[in-house]
N, C-alpha and C positions, 0 to 999 in steps of 0.2 A: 416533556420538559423542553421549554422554550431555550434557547441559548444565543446570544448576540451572536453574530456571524466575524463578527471581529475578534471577540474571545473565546473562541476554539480553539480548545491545547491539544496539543499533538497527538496524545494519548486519547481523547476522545475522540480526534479526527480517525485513529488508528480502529478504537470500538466500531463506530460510522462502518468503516471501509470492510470491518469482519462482517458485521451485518449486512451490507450490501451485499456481497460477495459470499454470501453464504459461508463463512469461510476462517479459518485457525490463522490466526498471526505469528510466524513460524522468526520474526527479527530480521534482520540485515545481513544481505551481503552485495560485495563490492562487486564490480564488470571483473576484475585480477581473479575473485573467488567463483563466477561464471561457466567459461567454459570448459567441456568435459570433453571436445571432443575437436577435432582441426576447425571442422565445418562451425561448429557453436564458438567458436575462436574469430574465425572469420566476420561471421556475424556482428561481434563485439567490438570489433575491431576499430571501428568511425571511435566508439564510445570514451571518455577519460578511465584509465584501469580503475582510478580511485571515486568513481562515482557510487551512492550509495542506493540500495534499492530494496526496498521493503516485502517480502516477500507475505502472500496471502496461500495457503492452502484450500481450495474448496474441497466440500463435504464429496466431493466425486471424483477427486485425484487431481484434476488441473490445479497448476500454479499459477497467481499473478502475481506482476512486478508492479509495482509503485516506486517513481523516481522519488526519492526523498523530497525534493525541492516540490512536489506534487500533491502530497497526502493529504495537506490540509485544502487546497482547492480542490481537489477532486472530490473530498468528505464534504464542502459547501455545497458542491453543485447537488453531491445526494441528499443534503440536509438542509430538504429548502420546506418539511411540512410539519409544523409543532407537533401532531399525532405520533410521530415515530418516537420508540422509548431504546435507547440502548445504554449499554451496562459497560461501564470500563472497570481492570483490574482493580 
């Protein structure tokens, strides 16, 4: 399925990024909801508490972040070859 790269909804930018990433769409949470620990605090720390960030689960235990403001370009750059098929809710 071909799709214009301008009308990419969020939710199939979100499909994209599961399939890239091998990986469970597990929802959002904020930098405030983040750290568990001083050091993972510290880290967080530059960041706004209220930023939002998309979490991805891979099929092998790692987790990624995707900045909200980010999902949909980063789902273009992987969605540049009409052969790819993915599936949203």
């Amino acid at each position: 399925m071909m799709i214009n790269q301008n009308d990419m909804t969020f939710r199939f930018a979100l499909a994209v990024l599961e399939a890239e990433y091998n990986s469970i769409y597990w929802g959002t949470r904020t930098v405030r909801d983040m750290p568990s620990s001083l050091i993972d605090a510290i880290m967080w720390e530059t960041e706004s508490p209220d930023k939002v960030y998309h979490v991805f689960e891979t099929r092998i235990g790692t987790v990624r972040l995707v900045a909200d403001d980010q999902v949909i370009p980063l789902a273009k750059h992987y969605h540049v070859t009409p052969d790819k098929v993915y599936t949203t809710a």
